[in-house]
Structures are given as structure tokens and as C-alpha cells.
PDB file of the backbone (N, CA, C, O) and the ligand in Angstrom, with CONECT records:
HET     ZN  A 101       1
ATOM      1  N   UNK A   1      -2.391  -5.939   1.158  1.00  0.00           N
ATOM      2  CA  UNK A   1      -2.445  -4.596   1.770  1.00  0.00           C
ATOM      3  C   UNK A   1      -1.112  -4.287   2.467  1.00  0.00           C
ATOM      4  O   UNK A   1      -0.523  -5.259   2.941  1.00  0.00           O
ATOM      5  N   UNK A   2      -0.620  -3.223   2.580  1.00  0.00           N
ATOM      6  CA  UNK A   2       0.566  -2.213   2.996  1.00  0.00           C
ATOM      7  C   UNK A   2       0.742  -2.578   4.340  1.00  0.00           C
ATOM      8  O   UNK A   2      -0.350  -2.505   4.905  1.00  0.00           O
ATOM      9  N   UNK A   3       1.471  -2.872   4.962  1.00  0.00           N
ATOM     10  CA  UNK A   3       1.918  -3.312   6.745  1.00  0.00           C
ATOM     11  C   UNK A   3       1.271  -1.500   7.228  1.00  0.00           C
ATOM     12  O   UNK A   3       0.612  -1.547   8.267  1.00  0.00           O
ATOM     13  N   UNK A   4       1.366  -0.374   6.755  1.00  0.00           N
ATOM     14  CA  UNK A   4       1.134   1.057   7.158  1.00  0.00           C
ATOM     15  C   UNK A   4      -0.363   0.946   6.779  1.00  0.00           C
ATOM     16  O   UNK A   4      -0.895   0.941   7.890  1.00  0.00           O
ATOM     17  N   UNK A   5      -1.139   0.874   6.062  1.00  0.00           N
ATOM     18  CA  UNK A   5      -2.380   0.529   5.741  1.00  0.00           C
ATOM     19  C   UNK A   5      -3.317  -0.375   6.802  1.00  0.00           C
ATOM     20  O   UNK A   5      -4.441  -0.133   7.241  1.00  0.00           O
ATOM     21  N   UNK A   6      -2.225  -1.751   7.094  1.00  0.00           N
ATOM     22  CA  UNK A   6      -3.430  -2.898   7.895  1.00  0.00           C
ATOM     23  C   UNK A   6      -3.380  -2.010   9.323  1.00  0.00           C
ATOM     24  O   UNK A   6      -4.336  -2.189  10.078  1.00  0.00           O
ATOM     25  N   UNK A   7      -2.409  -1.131   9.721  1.00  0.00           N
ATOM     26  CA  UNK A   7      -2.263  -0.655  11.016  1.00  0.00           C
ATOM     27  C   UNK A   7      -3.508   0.798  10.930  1.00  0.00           C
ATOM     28  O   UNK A   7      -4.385   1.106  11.737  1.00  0.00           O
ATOM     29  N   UNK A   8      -3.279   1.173  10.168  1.00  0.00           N
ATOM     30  CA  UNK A   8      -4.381   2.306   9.992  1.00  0.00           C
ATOM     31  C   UNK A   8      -5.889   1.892   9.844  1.00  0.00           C
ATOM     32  O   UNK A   8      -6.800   2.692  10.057  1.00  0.00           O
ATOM     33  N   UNK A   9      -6.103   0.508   9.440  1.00  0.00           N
ATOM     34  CA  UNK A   9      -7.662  -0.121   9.321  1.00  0.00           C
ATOM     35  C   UNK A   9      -7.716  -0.953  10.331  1.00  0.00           C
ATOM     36  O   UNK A   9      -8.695  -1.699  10.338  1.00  0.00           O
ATOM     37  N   UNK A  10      -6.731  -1.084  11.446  1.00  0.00           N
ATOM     38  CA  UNK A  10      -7.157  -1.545  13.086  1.00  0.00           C
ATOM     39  C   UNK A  10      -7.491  -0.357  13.636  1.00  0.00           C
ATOM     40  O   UNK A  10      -8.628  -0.333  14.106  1.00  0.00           O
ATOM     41  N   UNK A  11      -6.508   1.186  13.776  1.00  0.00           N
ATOM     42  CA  UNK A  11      -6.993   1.822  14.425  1.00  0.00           C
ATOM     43  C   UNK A  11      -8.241   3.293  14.103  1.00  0.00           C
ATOM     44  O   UNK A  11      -8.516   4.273  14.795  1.00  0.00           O
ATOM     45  N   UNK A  12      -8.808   2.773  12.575  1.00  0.00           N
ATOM     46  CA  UNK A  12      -9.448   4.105  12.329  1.00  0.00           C
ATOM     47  C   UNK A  12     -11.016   2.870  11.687  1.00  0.00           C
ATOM     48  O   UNK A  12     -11.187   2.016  10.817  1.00  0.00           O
ATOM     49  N   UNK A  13     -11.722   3.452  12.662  1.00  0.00           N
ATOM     50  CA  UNK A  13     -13.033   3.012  11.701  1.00  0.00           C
ATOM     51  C   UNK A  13     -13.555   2.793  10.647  1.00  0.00           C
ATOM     52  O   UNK A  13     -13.422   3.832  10.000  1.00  0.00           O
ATOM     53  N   UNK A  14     -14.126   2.001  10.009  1.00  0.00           N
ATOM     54  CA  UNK A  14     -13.977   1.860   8.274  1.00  0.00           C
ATOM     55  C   UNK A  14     -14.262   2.437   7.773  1.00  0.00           C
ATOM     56  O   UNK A  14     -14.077   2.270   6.567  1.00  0.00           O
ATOM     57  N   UNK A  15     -15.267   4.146   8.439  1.00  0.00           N
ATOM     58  CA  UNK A  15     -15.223   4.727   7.333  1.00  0.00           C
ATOM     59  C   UNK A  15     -14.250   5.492   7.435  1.00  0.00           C
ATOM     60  O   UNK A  15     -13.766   5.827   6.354  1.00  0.00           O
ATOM     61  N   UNK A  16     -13.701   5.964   8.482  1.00  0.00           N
ATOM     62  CA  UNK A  16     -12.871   7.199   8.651  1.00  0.00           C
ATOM     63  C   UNK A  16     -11.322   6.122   7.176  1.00  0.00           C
ATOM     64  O   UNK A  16     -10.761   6.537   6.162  1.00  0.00           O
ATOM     65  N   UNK A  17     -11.270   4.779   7.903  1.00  0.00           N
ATOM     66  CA  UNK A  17     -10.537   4.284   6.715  1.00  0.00           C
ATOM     67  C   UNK A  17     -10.330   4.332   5.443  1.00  0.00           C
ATOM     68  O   UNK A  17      -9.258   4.395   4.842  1.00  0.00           O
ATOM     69  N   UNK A  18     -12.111   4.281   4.781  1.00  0.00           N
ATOM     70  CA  UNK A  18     -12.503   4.735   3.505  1.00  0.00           C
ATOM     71  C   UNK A  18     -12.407   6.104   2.981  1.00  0.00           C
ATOM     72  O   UNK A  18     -12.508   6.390   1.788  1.00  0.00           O
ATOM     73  N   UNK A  19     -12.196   6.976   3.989  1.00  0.00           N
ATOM     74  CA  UNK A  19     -11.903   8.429   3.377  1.00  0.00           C
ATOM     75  C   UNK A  19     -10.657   8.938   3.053  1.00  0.00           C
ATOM     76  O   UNK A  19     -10.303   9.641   2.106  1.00  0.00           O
ATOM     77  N   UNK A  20      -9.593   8.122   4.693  1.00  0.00           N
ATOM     78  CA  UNK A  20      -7.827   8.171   4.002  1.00  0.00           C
ATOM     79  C   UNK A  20      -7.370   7.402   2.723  1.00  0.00           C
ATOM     80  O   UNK A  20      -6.257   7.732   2.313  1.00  0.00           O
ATOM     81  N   UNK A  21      -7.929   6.578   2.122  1.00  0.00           N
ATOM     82  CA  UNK A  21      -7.856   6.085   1.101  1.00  0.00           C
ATOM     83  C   UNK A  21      -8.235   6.802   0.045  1.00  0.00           C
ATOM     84  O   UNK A  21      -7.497   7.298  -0.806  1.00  0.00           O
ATOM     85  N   UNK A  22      -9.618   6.860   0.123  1.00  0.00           N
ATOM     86  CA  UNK A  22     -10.232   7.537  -0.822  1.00  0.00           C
ATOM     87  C   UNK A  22      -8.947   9.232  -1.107  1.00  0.00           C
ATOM     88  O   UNK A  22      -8.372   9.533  -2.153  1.00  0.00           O
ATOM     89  N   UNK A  23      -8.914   9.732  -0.194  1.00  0.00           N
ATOM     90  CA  UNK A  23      -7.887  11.556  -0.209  1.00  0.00           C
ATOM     91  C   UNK A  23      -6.727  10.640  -0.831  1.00  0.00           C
ATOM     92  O   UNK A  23      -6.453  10.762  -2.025  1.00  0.00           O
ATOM     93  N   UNK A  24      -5.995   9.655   0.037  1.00  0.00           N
ATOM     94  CA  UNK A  24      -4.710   9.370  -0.762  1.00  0.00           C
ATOM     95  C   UNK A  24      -4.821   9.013  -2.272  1.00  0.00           C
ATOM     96  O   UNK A  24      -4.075   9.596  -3.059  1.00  0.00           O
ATOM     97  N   UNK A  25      -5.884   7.905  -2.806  1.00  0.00           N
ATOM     98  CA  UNK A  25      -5.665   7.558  -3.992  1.00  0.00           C
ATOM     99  C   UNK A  25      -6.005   9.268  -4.812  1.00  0.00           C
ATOM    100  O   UNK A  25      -5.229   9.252  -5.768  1.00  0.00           O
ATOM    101  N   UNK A  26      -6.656  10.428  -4.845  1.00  0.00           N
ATOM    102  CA  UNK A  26      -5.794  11.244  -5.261  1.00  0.00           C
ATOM    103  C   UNK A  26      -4.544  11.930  -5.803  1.00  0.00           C
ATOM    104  O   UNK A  26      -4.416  12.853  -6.607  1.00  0.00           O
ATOM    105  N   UNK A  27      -3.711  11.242  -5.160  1.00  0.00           N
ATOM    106  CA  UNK A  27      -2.202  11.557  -5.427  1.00  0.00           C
ATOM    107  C   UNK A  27      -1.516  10.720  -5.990  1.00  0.00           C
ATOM    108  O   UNK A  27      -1.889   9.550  -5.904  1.00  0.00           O
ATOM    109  N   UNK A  28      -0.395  11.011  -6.685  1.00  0.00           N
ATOM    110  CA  UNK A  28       0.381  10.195  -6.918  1.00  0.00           C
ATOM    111  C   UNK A  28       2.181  10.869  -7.267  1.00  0.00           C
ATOM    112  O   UNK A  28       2.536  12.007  -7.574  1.00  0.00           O
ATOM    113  N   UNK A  29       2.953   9.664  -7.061  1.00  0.00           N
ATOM    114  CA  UNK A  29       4.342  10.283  -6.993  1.00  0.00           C
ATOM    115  C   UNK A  29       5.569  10.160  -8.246  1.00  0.00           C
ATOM    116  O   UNK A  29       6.049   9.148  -8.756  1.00  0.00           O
ATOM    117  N   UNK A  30       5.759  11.126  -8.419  1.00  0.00           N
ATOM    118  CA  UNK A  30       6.501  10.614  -9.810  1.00  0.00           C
ATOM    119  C   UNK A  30       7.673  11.413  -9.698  1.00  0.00           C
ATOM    120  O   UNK A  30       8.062  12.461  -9.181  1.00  0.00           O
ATOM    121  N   UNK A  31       8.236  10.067 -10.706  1.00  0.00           N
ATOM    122  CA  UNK A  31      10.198  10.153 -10.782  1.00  0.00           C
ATOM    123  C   UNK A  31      10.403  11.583 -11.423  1.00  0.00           C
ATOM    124  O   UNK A  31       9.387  12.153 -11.822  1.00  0.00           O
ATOM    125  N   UNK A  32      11.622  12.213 -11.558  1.00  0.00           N
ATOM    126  CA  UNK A  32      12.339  12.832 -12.405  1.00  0.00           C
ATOM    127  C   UNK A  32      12.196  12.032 -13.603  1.00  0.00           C
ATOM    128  O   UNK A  32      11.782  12.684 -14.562  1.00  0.00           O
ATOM    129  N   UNK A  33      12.431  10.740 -13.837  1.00  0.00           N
ATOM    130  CA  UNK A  33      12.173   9.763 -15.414  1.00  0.00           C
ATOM    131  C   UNK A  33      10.992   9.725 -15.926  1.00  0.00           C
ATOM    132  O   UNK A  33      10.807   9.334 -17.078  1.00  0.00           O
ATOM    133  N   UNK A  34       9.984  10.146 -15.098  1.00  0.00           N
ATOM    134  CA  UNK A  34       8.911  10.522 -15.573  1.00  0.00           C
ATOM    135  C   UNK A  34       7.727   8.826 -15.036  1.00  0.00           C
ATOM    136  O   UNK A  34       6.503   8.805 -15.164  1.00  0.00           O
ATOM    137  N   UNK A  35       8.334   7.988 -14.639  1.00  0.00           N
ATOM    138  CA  UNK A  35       7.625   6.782 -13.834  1.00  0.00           C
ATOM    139  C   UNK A  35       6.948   7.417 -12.588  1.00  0.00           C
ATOM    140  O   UNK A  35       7.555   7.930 -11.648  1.00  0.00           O
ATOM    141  N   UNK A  36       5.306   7.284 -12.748  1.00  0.00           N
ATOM    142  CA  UNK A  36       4.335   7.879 -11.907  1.00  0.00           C
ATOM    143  C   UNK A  36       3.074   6.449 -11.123  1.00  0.00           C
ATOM    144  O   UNK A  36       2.288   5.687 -11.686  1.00  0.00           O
ATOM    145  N   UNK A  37       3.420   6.638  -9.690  1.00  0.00           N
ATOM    146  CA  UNK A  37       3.469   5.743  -8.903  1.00  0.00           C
ATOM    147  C   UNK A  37       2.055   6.117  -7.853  1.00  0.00           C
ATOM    148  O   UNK A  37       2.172   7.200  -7.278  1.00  0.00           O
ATOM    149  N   UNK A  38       1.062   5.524  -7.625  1.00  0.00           N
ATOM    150  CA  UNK A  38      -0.103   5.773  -6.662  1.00  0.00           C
ATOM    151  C   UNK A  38       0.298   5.646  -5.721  1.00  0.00           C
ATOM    152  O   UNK A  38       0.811   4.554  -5.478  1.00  0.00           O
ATOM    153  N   UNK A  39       0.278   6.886  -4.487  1.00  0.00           N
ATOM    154  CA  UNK A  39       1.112   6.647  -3.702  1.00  0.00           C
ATOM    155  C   UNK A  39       0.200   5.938  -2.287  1.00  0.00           C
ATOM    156  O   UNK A  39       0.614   5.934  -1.128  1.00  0.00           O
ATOM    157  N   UNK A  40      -0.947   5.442  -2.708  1.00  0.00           N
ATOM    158  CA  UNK A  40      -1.967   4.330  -1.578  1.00  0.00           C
ATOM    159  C   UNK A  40      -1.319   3.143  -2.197  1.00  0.00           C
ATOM    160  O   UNK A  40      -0.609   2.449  -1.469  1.00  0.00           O
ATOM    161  N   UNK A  41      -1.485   2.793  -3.550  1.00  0.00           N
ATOM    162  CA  UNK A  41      -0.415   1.223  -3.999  1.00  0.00           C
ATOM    163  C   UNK A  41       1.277   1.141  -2.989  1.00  0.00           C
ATOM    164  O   UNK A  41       1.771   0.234  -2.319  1.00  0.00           O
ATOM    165  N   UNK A  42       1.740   2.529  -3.310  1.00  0.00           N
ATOM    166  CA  UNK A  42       3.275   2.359  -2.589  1.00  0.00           C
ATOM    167  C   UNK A  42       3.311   1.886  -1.394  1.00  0.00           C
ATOM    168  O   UNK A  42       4.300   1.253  -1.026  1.00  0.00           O
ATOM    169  N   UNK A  43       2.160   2.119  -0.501  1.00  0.00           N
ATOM    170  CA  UNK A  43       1.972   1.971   0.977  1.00  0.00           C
ATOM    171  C   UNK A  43       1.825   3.504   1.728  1.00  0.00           C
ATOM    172  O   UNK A  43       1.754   3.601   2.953  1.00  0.00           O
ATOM    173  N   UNK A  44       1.795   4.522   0.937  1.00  0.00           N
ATOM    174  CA  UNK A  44       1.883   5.993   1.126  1.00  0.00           C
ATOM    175  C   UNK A  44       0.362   6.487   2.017  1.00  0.00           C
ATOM    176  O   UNK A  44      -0.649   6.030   1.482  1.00  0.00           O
ATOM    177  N   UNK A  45       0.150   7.195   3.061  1.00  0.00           N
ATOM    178  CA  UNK A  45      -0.792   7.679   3.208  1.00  0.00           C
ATOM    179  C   UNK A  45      -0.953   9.308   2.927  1.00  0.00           C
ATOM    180  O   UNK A  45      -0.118  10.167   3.211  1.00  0.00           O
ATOM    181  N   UNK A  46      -2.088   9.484   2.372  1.00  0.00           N
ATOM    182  CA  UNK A  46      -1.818  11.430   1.965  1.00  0.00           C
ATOM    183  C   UNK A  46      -3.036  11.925   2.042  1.00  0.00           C
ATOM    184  O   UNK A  46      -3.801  11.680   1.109  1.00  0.00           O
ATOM    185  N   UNK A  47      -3.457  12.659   3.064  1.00  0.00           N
ATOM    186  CA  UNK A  47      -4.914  12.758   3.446  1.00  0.00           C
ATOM    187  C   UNK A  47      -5.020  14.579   3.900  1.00  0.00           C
ATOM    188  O   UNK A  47      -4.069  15.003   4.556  1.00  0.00           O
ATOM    189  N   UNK A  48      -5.950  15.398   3.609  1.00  0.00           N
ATOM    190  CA  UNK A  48      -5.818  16.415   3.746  1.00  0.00           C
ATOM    191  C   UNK A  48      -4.869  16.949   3.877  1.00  0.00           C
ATOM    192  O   UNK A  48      -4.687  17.507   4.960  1.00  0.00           O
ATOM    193  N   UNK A  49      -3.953  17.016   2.962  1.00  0.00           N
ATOM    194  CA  UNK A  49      -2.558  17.640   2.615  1.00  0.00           C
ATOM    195  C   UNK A  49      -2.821  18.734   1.784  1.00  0.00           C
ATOM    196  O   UNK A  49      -3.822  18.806   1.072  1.00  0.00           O
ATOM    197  N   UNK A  50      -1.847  19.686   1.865  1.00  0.00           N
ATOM    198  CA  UNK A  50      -1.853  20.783   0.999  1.00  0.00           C
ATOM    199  C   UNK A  50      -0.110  20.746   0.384  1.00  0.00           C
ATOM    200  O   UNK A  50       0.903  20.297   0.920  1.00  0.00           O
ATOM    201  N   UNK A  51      -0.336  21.492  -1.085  1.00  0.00           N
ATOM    202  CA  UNK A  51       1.055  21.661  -1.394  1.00  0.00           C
ATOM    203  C   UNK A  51       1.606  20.621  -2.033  1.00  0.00           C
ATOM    204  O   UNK A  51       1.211  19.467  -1.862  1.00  0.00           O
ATOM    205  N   UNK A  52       2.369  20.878  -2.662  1.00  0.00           N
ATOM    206  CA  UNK A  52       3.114  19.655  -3.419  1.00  0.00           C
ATOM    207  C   UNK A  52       5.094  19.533  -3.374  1.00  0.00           C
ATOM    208  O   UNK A  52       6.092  20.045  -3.880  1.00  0.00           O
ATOM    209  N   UNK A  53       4.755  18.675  -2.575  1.00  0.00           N
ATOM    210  CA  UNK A  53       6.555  18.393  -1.919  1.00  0.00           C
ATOM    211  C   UNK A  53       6.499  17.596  -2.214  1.00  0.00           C
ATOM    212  O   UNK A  53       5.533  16.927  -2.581  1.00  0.00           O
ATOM    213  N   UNK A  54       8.580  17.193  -2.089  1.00  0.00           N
ATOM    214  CA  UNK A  54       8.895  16.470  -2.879  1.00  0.00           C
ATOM    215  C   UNK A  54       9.862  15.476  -2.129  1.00  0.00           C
ATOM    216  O   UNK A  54      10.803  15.936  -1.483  1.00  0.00           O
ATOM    217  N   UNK A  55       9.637  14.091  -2.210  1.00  0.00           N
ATOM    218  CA  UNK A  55      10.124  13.535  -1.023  1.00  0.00           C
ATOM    219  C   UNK A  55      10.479  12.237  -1.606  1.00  0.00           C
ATOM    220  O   UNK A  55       9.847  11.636  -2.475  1.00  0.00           O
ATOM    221  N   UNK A  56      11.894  11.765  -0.851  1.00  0.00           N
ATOM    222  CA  UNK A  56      12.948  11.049  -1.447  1.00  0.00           C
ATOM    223  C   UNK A  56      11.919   9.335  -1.656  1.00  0.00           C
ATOM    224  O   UNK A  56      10.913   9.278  -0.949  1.00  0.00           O
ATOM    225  N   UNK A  57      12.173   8.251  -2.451  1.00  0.00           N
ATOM    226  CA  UNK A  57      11.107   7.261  -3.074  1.00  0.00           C
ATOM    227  C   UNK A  57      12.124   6.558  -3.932  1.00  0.00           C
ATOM    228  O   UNK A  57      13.013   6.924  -4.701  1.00  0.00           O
ATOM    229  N   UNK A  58      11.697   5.520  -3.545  1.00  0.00           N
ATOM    230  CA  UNK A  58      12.263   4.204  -4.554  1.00  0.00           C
ATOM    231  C   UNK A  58      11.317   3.737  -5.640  1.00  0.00           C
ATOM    232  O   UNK A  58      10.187   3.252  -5.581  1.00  0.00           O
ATOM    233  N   UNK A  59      12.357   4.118  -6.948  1.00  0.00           N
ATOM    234  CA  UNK A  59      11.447   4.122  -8.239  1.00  0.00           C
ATOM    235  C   UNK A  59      11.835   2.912  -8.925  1.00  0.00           C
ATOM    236  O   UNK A  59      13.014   2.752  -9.239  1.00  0.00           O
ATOM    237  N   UNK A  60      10.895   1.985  -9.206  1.00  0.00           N
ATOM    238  CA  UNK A  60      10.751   0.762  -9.964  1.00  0.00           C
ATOM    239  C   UNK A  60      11.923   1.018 -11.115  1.00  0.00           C
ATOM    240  O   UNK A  60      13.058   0.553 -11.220  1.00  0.00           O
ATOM    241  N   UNK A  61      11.264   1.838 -11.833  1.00  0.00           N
ATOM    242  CA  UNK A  61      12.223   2.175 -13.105  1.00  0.00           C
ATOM    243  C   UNK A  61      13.285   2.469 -13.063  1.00  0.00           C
ATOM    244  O   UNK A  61      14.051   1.640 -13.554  1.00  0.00           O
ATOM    245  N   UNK A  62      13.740   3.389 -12.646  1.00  0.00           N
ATOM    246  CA  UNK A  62      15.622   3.621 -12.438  1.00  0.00           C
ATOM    247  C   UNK A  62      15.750   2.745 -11.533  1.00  0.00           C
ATOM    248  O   UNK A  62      16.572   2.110 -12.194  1.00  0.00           O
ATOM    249  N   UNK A  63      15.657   2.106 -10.536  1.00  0.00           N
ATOM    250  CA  UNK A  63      16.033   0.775  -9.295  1.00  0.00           C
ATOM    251  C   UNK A  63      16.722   1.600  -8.450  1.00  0.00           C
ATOM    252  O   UNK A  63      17.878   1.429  -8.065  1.00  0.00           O
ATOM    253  N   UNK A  64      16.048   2.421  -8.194  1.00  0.00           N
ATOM    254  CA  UNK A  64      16.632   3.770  -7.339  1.00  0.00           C
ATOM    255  C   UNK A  64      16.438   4.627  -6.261  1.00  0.00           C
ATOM    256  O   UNK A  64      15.237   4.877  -6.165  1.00  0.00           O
ATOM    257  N   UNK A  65      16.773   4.908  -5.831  1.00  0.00           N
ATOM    258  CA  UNK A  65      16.116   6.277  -5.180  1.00  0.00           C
ATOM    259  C   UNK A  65      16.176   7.447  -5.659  1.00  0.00           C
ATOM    260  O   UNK A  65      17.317   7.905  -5.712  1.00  0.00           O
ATOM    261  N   UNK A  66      15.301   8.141  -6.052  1.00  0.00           N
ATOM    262  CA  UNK A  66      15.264   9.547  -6.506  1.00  0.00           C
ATOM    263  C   UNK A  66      13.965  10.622  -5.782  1.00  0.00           C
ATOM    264  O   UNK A  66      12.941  10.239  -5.215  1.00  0.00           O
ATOM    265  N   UNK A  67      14.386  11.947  -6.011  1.00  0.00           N
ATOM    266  CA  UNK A  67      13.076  12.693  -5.558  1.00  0.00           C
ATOM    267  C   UNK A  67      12.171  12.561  -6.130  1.00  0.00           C
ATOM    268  O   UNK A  67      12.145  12.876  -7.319  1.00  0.00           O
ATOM    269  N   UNK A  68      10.848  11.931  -5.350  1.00  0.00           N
ATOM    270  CA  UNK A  68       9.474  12.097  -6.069  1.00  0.00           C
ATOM    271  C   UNK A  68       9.279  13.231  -6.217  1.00  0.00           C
ATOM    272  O   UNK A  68      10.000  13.921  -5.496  1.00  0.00           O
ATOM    273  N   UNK A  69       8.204  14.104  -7.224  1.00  0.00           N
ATOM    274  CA  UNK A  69       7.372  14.873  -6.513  1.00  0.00           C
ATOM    275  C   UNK A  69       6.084  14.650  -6.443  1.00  0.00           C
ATOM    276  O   UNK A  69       5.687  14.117  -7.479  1.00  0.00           O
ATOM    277  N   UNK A  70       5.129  14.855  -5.546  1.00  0.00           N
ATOM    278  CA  UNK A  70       4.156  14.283  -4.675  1.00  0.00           C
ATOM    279  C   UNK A  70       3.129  15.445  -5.488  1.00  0.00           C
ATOM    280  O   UNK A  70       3.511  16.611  -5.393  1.00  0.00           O
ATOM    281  N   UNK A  71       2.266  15.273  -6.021  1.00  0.00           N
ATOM    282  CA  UNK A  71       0.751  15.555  -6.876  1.00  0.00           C
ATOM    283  C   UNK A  71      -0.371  15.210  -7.332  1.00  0.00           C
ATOM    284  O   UNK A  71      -0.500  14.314  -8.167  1.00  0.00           O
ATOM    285  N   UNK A  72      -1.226  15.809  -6.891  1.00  0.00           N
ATOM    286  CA  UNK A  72      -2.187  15.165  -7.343  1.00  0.00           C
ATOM    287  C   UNK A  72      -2.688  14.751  -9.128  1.00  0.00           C
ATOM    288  O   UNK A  72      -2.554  15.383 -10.176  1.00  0.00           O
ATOM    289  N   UNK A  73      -3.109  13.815  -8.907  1.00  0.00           N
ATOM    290  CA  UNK A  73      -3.587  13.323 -10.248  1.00  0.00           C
ATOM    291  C   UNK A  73      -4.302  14.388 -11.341  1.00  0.00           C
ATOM    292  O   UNK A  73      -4.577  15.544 -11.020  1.00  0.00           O
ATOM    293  N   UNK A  74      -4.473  14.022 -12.218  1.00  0.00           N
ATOM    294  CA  UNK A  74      -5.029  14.726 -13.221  1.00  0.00           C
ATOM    295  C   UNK A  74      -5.990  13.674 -13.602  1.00  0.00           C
ATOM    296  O   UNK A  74      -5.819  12.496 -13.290  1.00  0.00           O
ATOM    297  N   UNK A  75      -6.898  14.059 -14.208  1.00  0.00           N
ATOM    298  CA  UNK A  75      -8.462  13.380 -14.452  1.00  0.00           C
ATOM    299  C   UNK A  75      -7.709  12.319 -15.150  1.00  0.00           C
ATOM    300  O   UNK A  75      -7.497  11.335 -14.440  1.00  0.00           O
ATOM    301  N   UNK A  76      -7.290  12.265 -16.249  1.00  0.00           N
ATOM    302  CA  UNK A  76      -6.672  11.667 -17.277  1.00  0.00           C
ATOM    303  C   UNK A  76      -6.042  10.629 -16.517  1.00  0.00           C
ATOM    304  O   UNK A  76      -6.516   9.538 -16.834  1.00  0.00           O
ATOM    305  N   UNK A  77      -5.088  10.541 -15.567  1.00  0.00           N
ATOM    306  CA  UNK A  77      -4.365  10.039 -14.584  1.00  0.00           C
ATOM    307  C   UNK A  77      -4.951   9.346 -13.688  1.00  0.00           C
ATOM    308  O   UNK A  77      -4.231   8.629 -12.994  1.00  0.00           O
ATOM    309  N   UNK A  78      -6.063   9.353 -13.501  1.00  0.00           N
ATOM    310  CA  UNK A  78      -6.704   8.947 -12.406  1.00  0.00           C
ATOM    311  C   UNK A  78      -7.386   7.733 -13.076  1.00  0.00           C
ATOM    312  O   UNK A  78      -7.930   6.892 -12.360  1.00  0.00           O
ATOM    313  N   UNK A  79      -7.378   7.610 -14.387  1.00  0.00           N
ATOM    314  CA  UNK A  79      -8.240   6.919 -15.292  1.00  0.00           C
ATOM    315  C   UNK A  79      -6.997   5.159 -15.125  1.00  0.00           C
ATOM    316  O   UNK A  79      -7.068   3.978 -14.786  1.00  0.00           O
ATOM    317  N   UNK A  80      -5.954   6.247 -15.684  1.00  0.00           N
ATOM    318  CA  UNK A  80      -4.476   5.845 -15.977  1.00  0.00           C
ATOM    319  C   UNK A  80      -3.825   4.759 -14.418  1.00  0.00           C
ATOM    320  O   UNK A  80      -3.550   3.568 -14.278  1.00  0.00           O
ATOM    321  N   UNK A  81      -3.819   5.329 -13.991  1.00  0.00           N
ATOM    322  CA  UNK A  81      -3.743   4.594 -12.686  1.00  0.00           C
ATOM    323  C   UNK A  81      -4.908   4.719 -11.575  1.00  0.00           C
ATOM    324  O   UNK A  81      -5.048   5.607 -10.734  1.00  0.00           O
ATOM    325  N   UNK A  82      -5.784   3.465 -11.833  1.00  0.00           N
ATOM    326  CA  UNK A  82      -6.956   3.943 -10.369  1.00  0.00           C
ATOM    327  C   UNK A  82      -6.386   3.491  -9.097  1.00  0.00           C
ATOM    328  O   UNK A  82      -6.984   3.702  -8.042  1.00  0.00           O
TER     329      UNK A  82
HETATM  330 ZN    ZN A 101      12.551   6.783 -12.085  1.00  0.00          ZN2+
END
């Protein structure tokens, strides 16, 4: 588990825990190269958010930093990465 994660499941009750998880695994962040990343795996939390911004991320694939942009999954996607 994520060092940002074990700190969020000391201070939020397990379920309130189970629901920021649950909203984040929703999303996920993907390169300009097209490498698309769960952003609860990254260590990312994304919980009643609106909008889709785009925010700087270190991508496996290029060994880089590039702009994510931050979206939610598509059914298909969600299959694709749970
Ligand atoms: Zn990339």
C-alpha cells in the first residue's frame, strides 16, 4: 500500500476509506504516449472530483515526466485495469 494511502486508512474510518478508494479507482491517468495508469495503484487519491485536469506524472513508459490527463475510466477500461 501507498505511504499517502496507509496515512489516509489511520485517519478515515474503513468505510469512509472504502469509498475514497472505491471514487479513486474510477479514474485513471494517461500519458500523451498513450500509457494509462490507475491513479489509486500510483498512490493518487481522487474522490468527488469534477472535471478533467491535467497534471504533471511520471510515466513508466517514456521514464519521464509528462502531462497526465486525469479521466475517468471507460467501462471497457475499468475491465482493463481494475
Ligand atoms: Zn508515456
Amino acid at each position: 500500500m501507498a505511504a499517502e494511502h496507509r496515512f489516509l486508512k489511520f485517519i478515515l474510518p474503513a468505510k469512509a476509506f472504502a469509498a475514497v478508494r472505491a471514487g479513486t479507482k474510477e479514474w485513471l491517468a494517461e500519458c500523451p504516449c498513450g500509457h494509462k495508469r490507475d491513479i489509486w495503484d500510483s498512490g493518487g487519491v481522487r474522490y468527488k472530483a469534477a472535471g478533467e485536469p491535467r497534471c504533471l506524472g511520471y510515466c513508466p513508459a517514456c521514464r519521464k515526466n509528462t502531462m497526465h490527463k486525469i479521466r475517468k475510466k471507460t467501462e471497457a477500461e475499468k475491465r482493463e485495469i481494475p
